[in-house]
DSSP file (Angstrom, degrees, kcal/mol; ACC not computed):
  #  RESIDUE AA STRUCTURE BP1 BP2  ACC     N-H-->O    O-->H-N    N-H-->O    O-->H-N    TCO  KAPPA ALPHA  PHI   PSI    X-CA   Y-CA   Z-CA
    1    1 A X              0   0    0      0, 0.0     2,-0.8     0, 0.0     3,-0.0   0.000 360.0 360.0 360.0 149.7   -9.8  -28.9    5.9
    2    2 A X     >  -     0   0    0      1,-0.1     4,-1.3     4,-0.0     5,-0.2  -0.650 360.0-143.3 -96.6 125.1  -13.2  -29.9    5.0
    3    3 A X  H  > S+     0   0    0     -2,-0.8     4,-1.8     2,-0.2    -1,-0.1   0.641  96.6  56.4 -37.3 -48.6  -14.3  -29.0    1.7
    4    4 A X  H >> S+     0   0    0      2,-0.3     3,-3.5     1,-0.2     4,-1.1   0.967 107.6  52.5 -44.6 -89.6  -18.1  -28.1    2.7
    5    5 A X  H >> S+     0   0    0      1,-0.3     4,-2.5     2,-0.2     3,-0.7   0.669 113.3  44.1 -34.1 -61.4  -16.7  -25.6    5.2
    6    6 A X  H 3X>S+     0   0    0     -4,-1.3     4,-0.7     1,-0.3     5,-0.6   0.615 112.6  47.7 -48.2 -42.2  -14.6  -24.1    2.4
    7    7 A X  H <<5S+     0   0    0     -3,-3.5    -1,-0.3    -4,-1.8    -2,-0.2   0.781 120.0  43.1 -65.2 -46.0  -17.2  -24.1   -0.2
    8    8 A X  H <<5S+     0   0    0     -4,-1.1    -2,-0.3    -3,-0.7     4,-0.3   0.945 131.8   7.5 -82.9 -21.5  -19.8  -22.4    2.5
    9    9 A X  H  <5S+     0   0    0     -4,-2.5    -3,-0.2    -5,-0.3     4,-0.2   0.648 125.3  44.3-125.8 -20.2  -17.9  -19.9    4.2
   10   10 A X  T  <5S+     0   0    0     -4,-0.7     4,-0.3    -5,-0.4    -3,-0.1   0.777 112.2  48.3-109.3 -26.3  -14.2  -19.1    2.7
   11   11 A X  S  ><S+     0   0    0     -5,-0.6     4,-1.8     1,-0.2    -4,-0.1   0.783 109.0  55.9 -96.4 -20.8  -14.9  -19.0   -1.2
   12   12 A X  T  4 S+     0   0    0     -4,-0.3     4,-0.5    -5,-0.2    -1,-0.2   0.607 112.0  43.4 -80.2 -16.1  -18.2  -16.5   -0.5
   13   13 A X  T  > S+     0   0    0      2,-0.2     4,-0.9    -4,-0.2     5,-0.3   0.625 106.6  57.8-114.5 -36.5  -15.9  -13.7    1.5
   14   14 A X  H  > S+     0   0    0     -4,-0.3     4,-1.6     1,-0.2     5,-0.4   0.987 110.1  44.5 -71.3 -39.9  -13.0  -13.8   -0.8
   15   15 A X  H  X S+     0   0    0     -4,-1.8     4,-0.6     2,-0.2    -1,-0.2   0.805 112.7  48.8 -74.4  -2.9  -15.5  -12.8   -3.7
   16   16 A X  H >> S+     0   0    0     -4,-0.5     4,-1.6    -3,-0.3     3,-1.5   0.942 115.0  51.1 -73.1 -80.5  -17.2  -10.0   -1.4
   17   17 A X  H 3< S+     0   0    0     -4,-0.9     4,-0.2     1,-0.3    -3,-0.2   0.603 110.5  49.1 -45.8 -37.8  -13.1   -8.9   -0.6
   18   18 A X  H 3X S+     0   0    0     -4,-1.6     4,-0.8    -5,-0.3    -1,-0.3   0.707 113.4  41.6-115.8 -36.7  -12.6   -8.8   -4.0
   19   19 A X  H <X S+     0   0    0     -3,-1.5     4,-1.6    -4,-0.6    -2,-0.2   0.810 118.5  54.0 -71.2 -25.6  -15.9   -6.6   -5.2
   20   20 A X  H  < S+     0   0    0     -4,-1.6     4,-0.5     1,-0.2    -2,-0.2   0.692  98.1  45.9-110.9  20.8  -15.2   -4.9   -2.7
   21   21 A X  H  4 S+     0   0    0     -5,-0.3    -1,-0.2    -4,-0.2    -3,-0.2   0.471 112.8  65.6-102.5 -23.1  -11.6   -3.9   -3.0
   22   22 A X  H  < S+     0   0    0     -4,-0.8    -2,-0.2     1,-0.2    -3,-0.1   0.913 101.3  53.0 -65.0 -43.3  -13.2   -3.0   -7.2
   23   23 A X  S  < S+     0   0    0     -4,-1.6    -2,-0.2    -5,-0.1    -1,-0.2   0.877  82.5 112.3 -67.5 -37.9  -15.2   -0.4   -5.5
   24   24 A X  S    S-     0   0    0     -4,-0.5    -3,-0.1     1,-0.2    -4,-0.0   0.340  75.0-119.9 -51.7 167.3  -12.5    1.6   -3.6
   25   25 A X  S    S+     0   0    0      2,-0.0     2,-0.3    76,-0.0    -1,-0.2   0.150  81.3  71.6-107.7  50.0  -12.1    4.8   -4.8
   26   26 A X        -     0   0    0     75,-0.0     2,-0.4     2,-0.0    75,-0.0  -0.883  64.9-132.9-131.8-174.2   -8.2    4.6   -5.8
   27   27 A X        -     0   0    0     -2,-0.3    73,-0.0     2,-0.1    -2,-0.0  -0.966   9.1-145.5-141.6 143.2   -6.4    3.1   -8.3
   28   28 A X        +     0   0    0     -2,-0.4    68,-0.0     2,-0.0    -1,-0.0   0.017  59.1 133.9 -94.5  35.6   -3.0    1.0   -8.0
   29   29 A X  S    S-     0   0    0     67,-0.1     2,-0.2     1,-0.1    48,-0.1  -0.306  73.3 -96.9 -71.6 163.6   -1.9    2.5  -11.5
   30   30 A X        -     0   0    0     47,-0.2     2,-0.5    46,-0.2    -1,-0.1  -0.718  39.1-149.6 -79.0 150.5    1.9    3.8  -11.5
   31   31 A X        +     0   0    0     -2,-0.2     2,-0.3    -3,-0.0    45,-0.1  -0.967  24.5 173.8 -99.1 119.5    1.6    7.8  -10.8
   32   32 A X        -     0   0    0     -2,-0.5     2,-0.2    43,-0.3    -2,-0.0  -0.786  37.8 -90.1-120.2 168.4    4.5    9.4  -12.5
   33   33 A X        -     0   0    0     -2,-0.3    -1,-0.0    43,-0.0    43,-0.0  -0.357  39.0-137.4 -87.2 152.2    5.2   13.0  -12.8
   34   34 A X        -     0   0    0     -2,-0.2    41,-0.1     1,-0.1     3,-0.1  -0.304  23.5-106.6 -90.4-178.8    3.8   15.2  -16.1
   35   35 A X        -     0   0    0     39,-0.5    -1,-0.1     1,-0.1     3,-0.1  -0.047  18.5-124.6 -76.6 179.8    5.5   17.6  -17.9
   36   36 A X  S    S+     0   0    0      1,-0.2     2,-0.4    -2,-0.1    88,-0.3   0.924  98.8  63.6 -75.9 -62.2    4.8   21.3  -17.6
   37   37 A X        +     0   0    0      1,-0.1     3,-0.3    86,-0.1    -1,-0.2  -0.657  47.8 147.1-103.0  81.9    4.1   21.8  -21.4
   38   38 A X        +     0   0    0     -2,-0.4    85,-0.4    83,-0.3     4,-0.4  -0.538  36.3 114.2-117.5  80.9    1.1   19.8  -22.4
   39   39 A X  S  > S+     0   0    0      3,-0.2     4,-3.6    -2,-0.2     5,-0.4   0.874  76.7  50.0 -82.1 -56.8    0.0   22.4  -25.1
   40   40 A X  H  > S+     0   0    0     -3,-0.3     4,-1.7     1,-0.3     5,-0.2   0.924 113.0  44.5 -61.1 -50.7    0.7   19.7  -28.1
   41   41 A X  H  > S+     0   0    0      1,-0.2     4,-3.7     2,-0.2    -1,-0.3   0.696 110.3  49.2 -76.4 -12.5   -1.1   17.3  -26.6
   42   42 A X  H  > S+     0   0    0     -4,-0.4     4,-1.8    -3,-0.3    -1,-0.2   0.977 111.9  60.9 -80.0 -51.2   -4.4   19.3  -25.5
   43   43 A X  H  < S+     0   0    0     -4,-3.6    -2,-0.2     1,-0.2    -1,-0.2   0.690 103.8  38.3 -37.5 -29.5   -4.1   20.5  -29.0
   44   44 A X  H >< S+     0   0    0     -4,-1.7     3,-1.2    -5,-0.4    -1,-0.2   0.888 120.9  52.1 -90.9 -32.8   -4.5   17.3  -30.9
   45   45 A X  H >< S+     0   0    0     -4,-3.7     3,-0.8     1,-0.2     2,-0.3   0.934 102.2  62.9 -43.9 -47.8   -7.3   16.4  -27.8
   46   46 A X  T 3< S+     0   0    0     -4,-1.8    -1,-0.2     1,-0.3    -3,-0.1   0.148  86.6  63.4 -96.6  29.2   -9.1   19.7  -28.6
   47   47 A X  T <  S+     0   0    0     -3,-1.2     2,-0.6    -2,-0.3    -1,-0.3   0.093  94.7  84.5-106.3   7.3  -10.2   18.8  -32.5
   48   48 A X    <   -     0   0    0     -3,-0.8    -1,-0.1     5,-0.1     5,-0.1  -0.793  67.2-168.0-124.5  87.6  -12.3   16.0  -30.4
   49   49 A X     >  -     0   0    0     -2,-0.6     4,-1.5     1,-0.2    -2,-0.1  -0.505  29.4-129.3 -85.0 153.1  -15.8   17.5  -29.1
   50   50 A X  T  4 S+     0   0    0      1,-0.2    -1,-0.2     2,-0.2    64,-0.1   0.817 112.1  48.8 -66.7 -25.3  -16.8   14.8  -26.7
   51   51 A X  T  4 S+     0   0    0      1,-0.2    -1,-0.2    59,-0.0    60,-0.1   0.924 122.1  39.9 -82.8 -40.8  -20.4   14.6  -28.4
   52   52 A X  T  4 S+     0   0    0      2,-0.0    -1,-0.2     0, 0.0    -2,-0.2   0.698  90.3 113.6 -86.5 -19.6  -18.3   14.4  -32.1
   53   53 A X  S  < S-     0   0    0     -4,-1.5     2,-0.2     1,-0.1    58,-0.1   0.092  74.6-104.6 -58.7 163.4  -15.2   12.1  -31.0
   54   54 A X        -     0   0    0     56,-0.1     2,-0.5    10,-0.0    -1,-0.1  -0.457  30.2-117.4 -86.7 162.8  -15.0    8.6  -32.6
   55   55 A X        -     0   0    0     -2,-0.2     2,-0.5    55,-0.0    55,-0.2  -0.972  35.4-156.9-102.6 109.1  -16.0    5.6  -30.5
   56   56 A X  B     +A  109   0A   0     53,-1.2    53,-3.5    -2,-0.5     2,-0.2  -0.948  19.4 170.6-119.1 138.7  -13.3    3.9  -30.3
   57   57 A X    >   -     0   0    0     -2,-0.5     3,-2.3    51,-0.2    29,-0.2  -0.632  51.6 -66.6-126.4 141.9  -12.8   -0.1  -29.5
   58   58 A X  T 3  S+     0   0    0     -2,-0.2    -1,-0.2     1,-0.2    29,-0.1  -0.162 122.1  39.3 -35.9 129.3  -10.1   -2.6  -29.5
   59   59 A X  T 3  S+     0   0    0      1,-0.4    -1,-0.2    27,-0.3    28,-0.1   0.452  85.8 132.0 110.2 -14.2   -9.0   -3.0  -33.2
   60   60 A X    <   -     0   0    0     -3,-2.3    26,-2.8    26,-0.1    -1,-0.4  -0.402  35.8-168.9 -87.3 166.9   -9.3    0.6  -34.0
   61   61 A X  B     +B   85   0B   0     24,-0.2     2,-0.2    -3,-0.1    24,-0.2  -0.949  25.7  32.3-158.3 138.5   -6.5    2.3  -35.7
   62   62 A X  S    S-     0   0    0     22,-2.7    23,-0.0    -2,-0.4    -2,-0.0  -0.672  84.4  -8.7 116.7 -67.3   -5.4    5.6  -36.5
   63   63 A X  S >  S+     0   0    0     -2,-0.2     3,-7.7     2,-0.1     5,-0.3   0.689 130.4  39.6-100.9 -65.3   -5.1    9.5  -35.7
   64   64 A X  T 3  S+     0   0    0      1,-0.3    -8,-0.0     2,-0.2    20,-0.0   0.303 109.2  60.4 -86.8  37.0   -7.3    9.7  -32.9
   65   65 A X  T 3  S+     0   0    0      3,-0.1     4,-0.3     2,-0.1    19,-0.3   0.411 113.9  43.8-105.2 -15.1   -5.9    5.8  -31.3
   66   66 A X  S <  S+     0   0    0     -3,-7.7    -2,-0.2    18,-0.2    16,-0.1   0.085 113.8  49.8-119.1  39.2   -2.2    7.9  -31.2
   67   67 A X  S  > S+     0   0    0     -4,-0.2     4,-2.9     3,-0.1     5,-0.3   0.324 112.4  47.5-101.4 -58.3   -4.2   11.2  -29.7
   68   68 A X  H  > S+     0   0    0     -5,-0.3     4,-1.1     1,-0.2    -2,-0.2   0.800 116.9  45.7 -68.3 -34.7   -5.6    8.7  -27.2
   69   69 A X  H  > S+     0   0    0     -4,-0.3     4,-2.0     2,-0.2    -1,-0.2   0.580 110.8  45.0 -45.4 -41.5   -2.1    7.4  -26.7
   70   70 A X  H  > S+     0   0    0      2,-0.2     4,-3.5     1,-0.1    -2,-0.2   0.898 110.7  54.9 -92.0 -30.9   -0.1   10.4  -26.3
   71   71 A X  H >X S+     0   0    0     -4,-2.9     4,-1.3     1,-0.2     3,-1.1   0.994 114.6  44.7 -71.3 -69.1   -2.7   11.8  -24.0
   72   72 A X  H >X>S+     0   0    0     -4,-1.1     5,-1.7    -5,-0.3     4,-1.5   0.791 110.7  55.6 -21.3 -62.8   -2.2    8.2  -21.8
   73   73 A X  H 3<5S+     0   0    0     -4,-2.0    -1,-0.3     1,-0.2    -2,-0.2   0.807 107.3  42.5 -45.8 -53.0    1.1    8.4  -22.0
   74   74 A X  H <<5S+     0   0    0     -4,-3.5   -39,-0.5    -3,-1.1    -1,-0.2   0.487 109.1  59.2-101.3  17.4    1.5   11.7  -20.6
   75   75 A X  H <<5S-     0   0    0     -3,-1.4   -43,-0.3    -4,-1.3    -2,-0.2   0.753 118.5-112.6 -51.3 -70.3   -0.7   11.0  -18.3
   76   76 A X  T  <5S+     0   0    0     -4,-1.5    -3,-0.2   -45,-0.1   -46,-0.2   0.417  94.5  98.9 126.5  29.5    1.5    7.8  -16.9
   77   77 A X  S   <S+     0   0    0     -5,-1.7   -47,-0.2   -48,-0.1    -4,-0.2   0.911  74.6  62.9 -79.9 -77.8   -1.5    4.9  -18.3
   78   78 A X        +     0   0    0     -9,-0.1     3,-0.1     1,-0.1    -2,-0.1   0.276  52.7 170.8 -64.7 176.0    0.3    4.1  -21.5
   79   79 A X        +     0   0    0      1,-0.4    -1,-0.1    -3,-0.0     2,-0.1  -0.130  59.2  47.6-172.0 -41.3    3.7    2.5  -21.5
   80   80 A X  S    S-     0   0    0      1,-0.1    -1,-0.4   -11,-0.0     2,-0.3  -0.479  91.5 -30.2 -97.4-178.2    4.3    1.5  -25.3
   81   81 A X        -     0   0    0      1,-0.1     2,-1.5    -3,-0.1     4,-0.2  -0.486  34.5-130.2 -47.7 120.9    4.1    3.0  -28.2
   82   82 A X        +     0   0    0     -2,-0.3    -1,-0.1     1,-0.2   -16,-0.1  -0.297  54.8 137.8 -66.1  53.5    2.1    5.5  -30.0
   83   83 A X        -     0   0    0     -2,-1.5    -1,-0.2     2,-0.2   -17,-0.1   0.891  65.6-120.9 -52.2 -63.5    1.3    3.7  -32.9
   84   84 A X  S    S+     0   0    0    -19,-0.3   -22,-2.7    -3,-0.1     2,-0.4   0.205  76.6 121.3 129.2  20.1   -2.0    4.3  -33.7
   85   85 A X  B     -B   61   0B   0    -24,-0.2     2,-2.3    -4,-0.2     5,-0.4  -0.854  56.6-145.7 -98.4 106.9   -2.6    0.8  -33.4
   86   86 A X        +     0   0    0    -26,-2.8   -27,-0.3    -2,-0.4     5,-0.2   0.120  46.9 144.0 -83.7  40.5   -5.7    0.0  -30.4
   87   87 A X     >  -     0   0    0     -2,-2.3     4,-2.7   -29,-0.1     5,-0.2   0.161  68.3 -66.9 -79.9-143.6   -4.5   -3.1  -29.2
   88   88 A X  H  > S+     0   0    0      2,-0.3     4,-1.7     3,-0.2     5,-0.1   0.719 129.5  50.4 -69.7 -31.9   -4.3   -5.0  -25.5
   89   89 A X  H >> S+     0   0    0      1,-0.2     3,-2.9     2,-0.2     4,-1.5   0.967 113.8  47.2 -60.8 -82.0   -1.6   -2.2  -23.9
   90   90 A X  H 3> S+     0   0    0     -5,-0.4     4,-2.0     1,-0.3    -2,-0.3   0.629 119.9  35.5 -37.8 -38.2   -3.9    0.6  -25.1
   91   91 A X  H 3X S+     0   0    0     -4,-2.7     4,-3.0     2,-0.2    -1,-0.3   0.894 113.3  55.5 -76.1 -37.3   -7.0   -0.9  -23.8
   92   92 A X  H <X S+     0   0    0     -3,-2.9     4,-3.3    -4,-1.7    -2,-0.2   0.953 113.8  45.1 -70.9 -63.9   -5.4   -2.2  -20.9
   93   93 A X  H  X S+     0   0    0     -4,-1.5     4,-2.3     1,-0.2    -2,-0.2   0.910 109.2  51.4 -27.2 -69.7   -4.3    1.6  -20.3
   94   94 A X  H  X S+     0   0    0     -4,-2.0     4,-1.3     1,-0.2    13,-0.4   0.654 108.9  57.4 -99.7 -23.8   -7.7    3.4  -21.1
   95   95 A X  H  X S+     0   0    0     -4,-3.0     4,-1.6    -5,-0.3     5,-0.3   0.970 104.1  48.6 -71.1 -40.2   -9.2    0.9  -18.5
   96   96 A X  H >X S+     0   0    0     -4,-3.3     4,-1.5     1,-0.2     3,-1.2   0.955 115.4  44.9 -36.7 -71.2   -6.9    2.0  -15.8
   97   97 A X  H 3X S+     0   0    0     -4,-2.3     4,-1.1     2,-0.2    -1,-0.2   0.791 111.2  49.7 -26.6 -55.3   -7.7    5.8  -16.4
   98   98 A X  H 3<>S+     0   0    0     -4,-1.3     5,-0.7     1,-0.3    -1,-0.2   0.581 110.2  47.3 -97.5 -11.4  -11.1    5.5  -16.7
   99   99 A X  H X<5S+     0   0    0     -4,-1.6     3,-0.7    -3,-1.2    -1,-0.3   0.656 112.0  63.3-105.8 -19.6  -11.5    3.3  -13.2
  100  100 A X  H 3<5S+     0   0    0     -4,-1.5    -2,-0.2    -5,-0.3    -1,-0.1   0.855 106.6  37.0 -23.2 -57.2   -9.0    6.4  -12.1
  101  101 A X  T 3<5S-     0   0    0     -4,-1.1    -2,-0.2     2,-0.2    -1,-0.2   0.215 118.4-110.4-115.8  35.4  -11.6    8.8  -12.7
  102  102 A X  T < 5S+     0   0    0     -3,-0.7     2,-0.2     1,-0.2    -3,-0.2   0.825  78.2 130.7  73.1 103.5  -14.9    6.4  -11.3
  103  103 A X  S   <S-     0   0    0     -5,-0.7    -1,-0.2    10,-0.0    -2,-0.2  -0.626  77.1 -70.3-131.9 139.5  -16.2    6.2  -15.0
  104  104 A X        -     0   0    0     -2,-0.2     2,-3.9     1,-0.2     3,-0.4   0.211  38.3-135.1 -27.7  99.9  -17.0    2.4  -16.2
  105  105 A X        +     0   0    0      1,-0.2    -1,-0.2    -7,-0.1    -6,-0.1   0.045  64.0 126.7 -33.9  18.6  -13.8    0.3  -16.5
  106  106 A X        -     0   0    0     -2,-3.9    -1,-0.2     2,-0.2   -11,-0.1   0.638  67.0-122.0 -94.4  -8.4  -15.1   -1.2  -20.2
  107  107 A X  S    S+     0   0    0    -13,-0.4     2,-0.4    -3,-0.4   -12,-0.2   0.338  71.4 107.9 123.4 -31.5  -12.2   -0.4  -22.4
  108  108 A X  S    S-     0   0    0    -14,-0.1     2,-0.4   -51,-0.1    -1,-0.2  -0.795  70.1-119.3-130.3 152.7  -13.4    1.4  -24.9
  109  109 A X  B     +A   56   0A   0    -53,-3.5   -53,-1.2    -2,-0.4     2,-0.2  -0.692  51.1 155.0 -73.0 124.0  -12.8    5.6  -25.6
  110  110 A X     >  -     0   0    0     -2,-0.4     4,-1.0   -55,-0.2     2,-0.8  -0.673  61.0 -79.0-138.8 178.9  -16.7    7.1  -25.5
  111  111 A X  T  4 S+     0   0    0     -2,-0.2     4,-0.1     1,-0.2    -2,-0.1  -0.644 126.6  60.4 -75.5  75.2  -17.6   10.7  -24.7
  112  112 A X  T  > S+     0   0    0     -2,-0.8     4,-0.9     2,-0.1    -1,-0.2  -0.142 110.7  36.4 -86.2 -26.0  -17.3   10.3  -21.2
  113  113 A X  T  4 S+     0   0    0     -3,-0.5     4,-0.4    -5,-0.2    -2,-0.2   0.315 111.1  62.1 -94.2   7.8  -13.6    9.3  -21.2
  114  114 A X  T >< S+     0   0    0     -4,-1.0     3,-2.5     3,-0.1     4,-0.1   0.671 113.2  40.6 -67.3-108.8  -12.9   12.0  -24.4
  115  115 A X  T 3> S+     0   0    0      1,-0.4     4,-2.5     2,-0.2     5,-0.1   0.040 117.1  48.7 -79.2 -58.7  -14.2   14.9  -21.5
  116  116 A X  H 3X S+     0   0    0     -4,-0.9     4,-2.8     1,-0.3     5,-0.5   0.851 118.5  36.6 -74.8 -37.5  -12.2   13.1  -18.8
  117  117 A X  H <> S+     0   0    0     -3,-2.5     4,-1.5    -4,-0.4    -1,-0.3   0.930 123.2  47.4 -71.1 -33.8   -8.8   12.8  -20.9
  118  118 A X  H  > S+     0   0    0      1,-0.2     4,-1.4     2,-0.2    -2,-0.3   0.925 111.5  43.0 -77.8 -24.7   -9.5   16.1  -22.3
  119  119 A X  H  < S+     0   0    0     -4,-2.5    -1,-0.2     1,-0.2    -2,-0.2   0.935 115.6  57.4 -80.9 -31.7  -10.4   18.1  -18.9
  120  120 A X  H  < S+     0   0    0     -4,-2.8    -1,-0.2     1,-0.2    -2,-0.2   0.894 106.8  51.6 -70.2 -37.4   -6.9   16.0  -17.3
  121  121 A X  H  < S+     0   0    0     -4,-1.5     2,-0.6    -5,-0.5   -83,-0.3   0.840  79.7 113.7 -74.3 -21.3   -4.6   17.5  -20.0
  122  122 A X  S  < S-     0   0    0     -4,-1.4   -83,-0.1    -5,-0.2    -4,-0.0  -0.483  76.8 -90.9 -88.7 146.4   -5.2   20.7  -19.9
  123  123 A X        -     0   0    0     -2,-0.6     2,-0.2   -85,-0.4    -1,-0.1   0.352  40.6-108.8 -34.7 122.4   -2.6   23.2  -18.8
  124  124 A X        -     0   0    0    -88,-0.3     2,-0.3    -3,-0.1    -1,-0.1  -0.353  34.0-143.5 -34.4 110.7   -2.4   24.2  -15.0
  125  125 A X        -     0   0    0     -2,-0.2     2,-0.4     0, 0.0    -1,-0.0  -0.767  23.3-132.8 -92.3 135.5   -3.9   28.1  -14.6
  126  126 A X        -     0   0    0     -2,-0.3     0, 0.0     1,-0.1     0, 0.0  -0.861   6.1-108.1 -60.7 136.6   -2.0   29.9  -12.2
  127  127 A X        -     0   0    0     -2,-0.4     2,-0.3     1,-0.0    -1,-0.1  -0.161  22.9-160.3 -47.8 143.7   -3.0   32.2   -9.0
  128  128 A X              0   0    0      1,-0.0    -1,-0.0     0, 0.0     0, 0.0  -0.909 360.0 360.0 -93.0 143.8   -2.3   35.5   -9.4
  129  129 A X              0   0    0     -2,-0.3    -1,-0.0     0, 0.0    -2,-0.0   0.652 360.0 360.0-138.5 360.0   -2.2   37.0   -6.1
């Protein structure tokens, strides 16, 4: 095949396909099913006002990195362990989620993915009718 052609025409639509397959608005994370009961975990979210939550980045460690974890987890983001340790899973995790719920894939826990983790965890209200 001639290289030219390939360079003008083949290499420019497979990066277009590939921005534009970022843009769609689902996500190939696995969906698995939650629990009923996520009381504990909306309880350790709800000590975290979004405006007051830590910023948390790769490298962080401690209460609210296994908050941010359990929440993932029981979600169906997370996969390892609740450590409290912010490494490549976790990040790898909290990008998934956050390109889940259209807010900027970057990685890192800000008030706009505290709100989003906190508003997904909380308990299901029932109908009366």
């Amino acid at each position: 095949m001639n290289i030219r052609l390939m360079r003008l025409i083949i290499l420019p639509l497979g990066l277009i396909s590939v921005l534009l397959l970022e843009m769609l608005p689902f996500s190939f994370a696995r969906v698995t099913a939650q629990a009923n009961n996520n009381t504990s975990i909306q309880r350790r979210l709800s000590k975290y006002s979004p405006v007051k939550a830590p910023y948390l980045t790769p490298a962080s460690r401690g209460q609210p990195v296994r908050d941010v974890q359990a929440a993932l987890q029981s979600l169906g983001f997370y996969k390892g362990s609740i450590d409290g340790i912010y490494g490549p899973r976790t990040t790898r995790a909290v990008v998934a989620f956050q390109r889940s719920h259209r807010i900027v894939g970057d990685g890192r826990v800000g008030a706009l993915t505290w709100q989003a983790l906190r508003s997904n965890i909380a308990p299901v209200r029932r109908r009366r009718f």
